[in-house]
C-alpha positions, 0 to 999 in steps of 0.5 A: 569616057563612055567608051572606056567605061569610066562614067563615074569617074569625076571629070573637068574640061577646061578650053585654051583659046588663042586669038592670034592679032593680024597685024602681028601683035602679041596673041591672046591668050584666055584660059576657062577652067571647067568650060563645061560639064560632062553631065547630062551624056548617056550612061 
């Protein structure tokens, strides 16, 4: 984002996790939207 100068632009990141199950279960899914702030970064 700093790179392409696009700092007052509203942001979100949100993280996809999956827990694969060894013994070849279903996997695990988890969602967390808005997983952290893009604030606080130099600008």
């Amino acid at each position: 984002l700093a790179r392409e100068w696009l700092r007052d632009l509203a942001c979100r990141f949100d993280v996809v996790a999956v827990t694969l199950d060894p013994d070849g279960g279903a996997p695990r899914v988890e969602y967390f939207p808005g997983a952290f702030a893009a604030d606080g970064w130099p600008g």
